[in-house]
C-alpha positions, 0 to 999 in steps of 0.5 A: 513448523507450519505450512502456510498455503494457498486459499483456492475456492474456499478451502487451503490447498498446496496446489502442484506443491513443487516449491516452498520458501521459509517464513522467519520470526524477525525478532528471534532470526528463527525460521518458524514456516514454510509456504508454499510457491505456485506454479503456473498452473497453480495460478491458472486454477485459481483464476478459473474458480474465480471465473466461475465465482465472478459470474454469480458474484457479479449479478448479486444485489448491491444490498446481498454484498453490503451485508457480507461487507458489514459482517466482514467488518464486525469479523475483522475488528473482533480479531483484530488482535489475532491478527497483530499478532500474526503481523508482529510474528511474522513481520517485526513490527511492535503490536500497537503499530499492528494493531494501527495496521489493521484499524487503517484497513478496517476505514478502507472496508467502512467506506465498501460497505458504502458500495451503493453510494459510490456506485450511483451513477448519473441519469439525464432525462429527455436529452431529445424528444423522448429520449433518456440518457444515463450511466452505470458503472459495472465490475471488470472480472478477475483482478489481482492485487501484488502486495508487500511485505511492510503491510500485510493487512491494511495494503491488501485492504486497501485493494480487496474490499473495494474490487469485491464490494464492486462485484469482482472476484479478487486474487491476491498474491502476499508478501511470500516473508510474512503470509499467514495474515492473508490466510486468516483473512480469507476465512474471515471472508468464508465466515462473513459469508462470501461465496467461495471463490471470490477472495482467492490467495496464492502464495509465490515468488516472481514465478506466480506473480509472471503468471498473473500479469500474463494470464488472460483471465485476469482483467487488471492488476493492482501491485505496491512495491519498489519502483523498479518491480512497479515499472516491470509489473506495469509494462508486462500486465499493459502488454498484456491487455490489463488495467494496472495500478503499480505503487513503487518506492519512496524517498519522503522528505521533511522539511524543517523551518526555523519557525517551528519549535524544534522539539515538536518536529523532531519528536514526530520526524524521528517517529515517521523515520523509525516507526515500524523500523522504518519500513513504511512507504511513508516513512520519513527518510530525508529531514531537510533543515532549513536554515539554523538546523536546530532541529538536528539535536534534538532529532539526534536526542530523539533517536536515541530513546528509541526502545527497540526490542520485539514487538510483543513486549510492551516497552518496544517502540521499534522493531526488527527489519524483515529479513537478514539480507534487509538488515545487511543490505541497510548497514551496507548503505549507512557503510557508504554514506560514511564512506562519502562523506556523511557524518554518523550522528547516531549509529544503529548498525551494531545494535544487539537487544539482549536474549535476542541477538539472532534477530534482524535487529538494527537502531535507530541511525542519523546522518548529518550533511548528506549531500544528494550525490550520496547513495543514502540519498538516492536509494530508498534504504526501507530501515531505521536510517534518517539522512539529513540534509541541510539547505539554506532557505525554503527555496532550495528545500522545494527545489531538493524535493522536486528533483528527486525522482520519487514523488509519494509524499512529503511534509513541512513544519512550519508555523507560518500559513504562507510556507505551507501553502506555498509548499503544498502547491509547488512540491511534486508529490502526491501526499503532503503533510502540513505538521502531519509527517505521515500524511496517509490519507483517509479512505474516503480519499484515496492513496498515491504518489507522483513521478517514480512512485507511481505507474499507471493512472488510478490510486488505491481506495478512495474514489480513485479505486472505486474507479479503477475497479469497474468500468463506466457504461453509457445508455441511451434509452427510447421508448416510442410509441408505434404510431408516433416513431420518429422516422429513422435517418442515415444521418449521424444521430443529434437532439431535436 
């Protein structure tokens, strides 16, 4: 059995070593590791050699990172494989949905490499008689990223390029289920080139992630997560002086005009509902029918063809869910909706994948006439359950979007261009899909929702981190000559 460790200053280390958690394959329900927990003072030493590591890091040249940047890169797309593989065990997920994984964090790690560029700032010249004004943007310190169990590559991706391209050390702290990818990634850095101590993994509970939001040494904190962690995460790290950037949970909707064809939406709402078992912050959880609902056959139709098997076997479409409690905690929930009323259109609670009938198994589940009232509306159920709500006109699906408390993303299908406009501009969400039931921005844009999805003010990658990584320096800038000095005044400074 393996012992999954921390990466400290360039090298594994199981620190105080007090404390473990087991590490599971889902697909067989077999325990295959440990890893080991940090304690507070396991996070204190860390944070003191990526102290030490930011001090060199951030004074190196923009032209010095974007090499290790590039080489990180090659590095990570030559083992991509290894490392699907590492998510597929550990995770569940099927290998082409890990291998997406990685090829999605790897777009975020092009646009660091284009670190100079983003990082330009602005120059204004002779804003007064010899008088130059201009602006930089410089890195924080040591930041820390939080992240889930659901993306143990591309969500960390979407954090740690971006903080270390801008000159931060960055430590992260993985999903304590599935951590072995974030060991792998940290050699890949050292192979890249990158000085010890600034990428830094330390593995743990609530113990370790309490540590990091109350550390002083820690300048911000970037986390994805449920909401009710995100709100926690986000009040204690800002009581605590930090800048935070907290991701919570999700309830996405599609929504399903009569004008598109049935066949083509329900192909891709079943997909976004049970891809990755439904496991995805993006994942289509609600499918709003909008007026005749022929839509709910053939999404019905389409749940049941889903293959659902391991993730290393090349027919699997779907996977397992993460853990035993997962998968009991989502058969509880479709249990009440039955129970208030929903109607069970496909069932998945007993499904068994032969020669594998200790794994965390579930398929695919459809619920028909959900009412907003039912539990398996109002709670983000993270599995392979789609509950369908059926509503009269476009108007009364907008209105069902925008009173949910979540806001992350949402989607339309629709072949009319007036619909589609309409809904990307009144729904509260901050991810819209036109035909598109994932609508996982590029890179190059950045990742975020409104209302209950998100704490704090900056979302990830794109623009918005870059941003929410560094902060912003104004210079004002006199050269005189001696014999030519503007005499100084107690009057507040202005143009001339």
């Amino acid at each position: 059995m393996k012992q999954i460790e921390h990466w400290v200053d360039g090298k594994s280390t199981t620190g105080s070593g007090t404390r473990t958690g087991p590490v599971f394959n889902p697909a067989t329900g077999e325990q295959t590791g440990v890893v080991v927990f940090a304690a507070a003072e396991d996070v204190d030493a860390a944070v003191r050699s990526a102290t030490a590591a930011f001090e060199q890091w951030s004074q190196t040249s923009l032209a010095a990172r974007t090499k290790i940047l590039f080489e990180f890169r090659r590095l990570v797309a030559d083992h991509m494989d290894e490392l699907a593989r590492i998510i597929c065990e550990e995770h569940g997920k099927v290998l082409a949905d890990a291998r997406g994984e990685v090829q999605r964090g790897l777009e975020v790690v092009e646009l660091a490499c284009g670190i100079p560029t983003l990082l330009k700032g602005d120059y204004s010249d002779q804003v007064s008689t010899g008088v130059d004004a201009f602006s930089f943007r410089q890195p924080l310190g040591v930041v820390a990223g939080i992240t889930p169990f659901n993306f143990p590559v591309m969500v960390p991706m979407w954090m740690h390029p971006i903080a270390i391209a801008c000159g931060n050390a960055f430590i992260l702290k993985p999903s304590e289920r599935d951590p072995s990818a974030s060991q792998m990634v940290a050699r890949l850095w050292q192979e890249a080139g990158l000085p010890d101590g600034v990428f830094t993994v330390i593995n743990g509970d609530r113990e370790a992630v309490d540590a990091l939001l109350d550390h002083p040494g820690i300048a911000a904190i970037s986390f994805v997560g449920s909401t009710p962690v995100a709100r926690y995460v986000h009040a204690r790290a800002t009581a605590a002086g930090k800048r935070v950037q907290a991701l919570g949970g999700a309830k996405n909707h599609a929504v399903v005009l009569p004008d598109v064809d049935p066949g083509y939406a329900a192909e891709h709402v079943a997909a976004a509902a049970f891809g990755s078992a439904g496991e995805r912050c993006m994942a289509i959880s609600v499918a709003v029918a909008v007026g005749d609902g022929q839509v709910v056959d053939a999404i019905t139709e389409e749940a049941r063809k889903i293959r659902v098997g391991p993730g290393w076997e090349p027919e699997s479409q779907m996977g397992p869910v993460i853990t035993a409690a997962a998968k009991e905690r989502i058969t509880g929930l479709v249990n009440r909706g039955v129970e208030q009323g929903a109607r069970l259109l496909v069932d998945g609670r007993s499904h068994v994948v032969p020669g594998y009938e200790k794994g965390f198994f579930l398929g695919p589940t459809v619920l028909d006439e959900v009412t907003p009232a039912m539990d398996v509306y109002r709670e983000e159920i993270f599995g392979p359950v789609l509950s369908v709500v059926r509503v009269g006109t476009i108007d009364e699906a907008i209105r069902l979007v925008n009173a949910n408390p979540y806001g992350n993303g949402a989607a339309i299908f629709t072949s009319s261009g007036a619909a589609a406009r309409r809904f990307q501009r009144e729904v509260t969400a901050g991810m819209i899909g036109i035909n598109v039931p994932i609508p996982t921005p590029m890179a190059y844009y950045s990742f975020g929702g409104w209302k209950d999805s998100l704490f704090g003010e900056r979302h990830v990658h794109g623009p918005e981190g870059v941003a929410f990584y560094t902060r912003l320096k104004a210079v004002t800038s006199r050269w005189p000559q001696v014999e030519a000095a503007q005499q100084a005044s107690f009057h507040f400074p202005t143009a001339t």
